[in-house]
N, C-alpha and C positions, 0 to 999 in steps of 0.2 A: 805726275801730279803729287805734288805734297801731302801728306796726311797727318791731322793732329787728332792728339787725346788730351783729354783733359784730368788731370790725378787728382784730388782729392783733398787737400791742408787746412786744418781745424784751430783757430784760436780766437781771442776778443783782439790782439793787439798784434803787434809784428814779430814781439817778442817770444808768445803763444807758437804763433804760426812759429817762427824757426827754431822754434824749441820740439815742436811736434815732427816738422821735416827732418831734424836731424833724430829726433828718436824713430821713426818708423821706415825713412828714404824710402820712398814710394817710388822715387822712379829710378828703376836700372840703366846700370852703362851700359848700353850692349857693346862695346871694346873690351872689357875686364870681367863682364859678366857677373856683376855683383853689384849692390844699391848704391846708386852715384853719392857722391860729399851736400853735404847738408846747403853750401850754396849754391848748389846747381839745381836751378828751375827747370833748364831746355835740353832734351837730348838730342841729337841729330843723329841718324843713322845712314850715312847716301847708302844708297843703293842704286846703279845701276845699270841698264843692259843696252848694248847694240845693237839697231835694224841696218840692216844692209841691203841690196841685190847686191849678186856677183855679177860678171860680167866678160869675157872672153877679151883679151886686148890684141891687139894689131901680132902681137907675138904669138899667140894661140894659148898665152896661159891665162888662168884667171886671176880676177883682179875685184877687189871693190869697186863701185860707180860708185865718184864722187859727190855725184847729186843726190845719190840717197844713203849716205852714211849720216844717223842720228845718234847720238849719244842722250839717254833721257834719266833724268836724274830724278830723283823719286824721295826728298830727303822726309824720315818720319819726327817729325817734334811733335815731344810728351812736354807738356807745360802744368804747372801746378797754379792750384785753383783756389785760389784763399775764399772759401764759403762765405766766412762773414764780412766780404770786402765793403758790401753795400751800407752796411750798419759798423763799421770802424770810424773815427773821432780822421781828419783829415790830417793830420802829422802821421798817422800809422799808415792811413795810404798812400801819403805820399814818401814814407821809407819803402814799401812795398813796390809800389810802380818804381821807382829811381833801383832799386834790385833787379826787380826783373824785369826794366829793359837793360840792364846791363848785361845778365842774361841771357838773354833773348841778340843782342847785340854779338855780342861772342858765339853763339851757335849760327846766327847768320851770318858768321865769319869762316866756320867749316864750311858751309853749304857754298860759299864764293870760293874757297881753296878747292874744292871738289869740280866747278864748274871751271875754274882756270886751267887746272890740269888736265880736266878731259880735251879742252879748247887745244889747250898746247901738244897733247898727244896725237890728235888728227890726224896730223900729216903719218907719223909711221902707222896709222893705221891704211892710208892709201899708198903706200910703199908692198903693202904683202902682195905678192903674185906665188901661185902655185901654178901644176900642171895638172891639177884638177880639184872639183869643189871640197874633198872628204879633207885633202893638205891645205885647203885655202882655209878650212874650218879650222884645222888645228894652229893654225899661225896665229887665227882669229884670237882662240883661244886662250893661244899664249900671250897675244900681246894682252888680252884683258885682266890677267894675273898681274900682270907689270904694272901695267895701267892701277892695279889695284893697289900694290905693293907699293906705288910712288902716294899715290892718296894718302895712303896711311902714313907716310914717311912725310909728307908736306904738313897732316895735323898730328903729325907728333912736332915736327919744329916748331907749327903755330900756337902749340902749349905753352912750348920750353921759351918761344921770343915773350907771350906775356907773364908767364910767371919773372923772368928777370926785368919786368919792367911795369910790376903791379900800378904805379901810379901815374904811369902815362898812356897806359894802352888804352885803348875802348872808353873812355871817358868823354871825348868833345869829337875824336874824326871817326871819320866811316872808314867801312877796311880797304875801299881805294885808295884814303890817305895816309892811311898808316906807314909806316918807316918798315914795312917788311921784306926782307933781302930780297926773295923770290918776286917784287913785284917790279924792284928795281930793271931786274930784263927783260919786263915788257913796257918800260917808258912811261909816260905820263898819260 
């Protein structure tokens, strides 16, 4: 289940506002561990864990059951909070809303890189068989490092594909249309 907060951003105009976010950065990367860049409204942080049964297969070793393997993804977005949105002149909310859904656009775009790759992991994860549950744990284990390691390596490419392409990404398509390599091998 998703979990948001809401942080804090003080000014009369849009100008105020991201004068004040970039002097204070109220919300942390948690990747870098230090207060995100002054346009970043959304953080996304996935997180998350495995339920399984195990289960004894025709060979006598254990195995995950396919019916209860879940992957549950857990992403936290921190969004900031423009106090005086209500009372802003509507040119300043409407630069404010066109920012942060482009924001908001872009971290809902980790949160689908995350669930793509847990989707496409599956299968080796119903590939582990040990000769008993303590070795089926640690295969577990280790595939979830991988599993994590490739996460982080899919939203590092999904930076590095918008940064060289600032003025066509995330502006009119959604992240299924996008022109991103990784999506191209799973079809349309």
């Amino acid at each position: 289940m998703p979990k948001t907060k809401l942080v804090p951003v003080y000014g009369m105009d849009f100008e105020a506002v991201s004068k004040d976010f970039f002097k204070r950065r109220p919300i942390m990367n948690p990747y870098l561990n230090r207060p995100g860049q002054a346009t970043v409204l959304a953080q996304v942080s996935p997180i998350w864990r495995t339920q399984y049964i195990d289960d004894r297969s025709d060979d006598g070793e254990y195995q995950i059951d396919p019916k209860s393997l879940i992957f549950e993804l857990s992403p936290e977005l921190t969004l900031a909070d423009w106090v005086s949105y209500n009372t802003a002149k509507p040119d300043q909310k409407k630069l404010w809303d066109r920012h942060f859904c482009s924001s908001a656009h872009h971290e809902m775009g980790h949160i689908l890189v995350s669930l793509q790759l847990l989707a496409q992991e599956q299968k080796s994860y119903l590939k582990l068989k040990a000769p008993n549950r303590k070795t089926l744990r640690g295969k577990l284990i280790a595939e979830q490092e991988r599993t994590s390691f490739l996460i982080a390596q899919r939203q590092s490419e999904y930076h590095a594909y918008i940064a060289a392409r600032p003025n066509e990404v995330m502006r009119s398509k959604s992240y299924l249309e996008q022109d991103f390599p990784w999506l191209k091998q799973w079809g349309p």
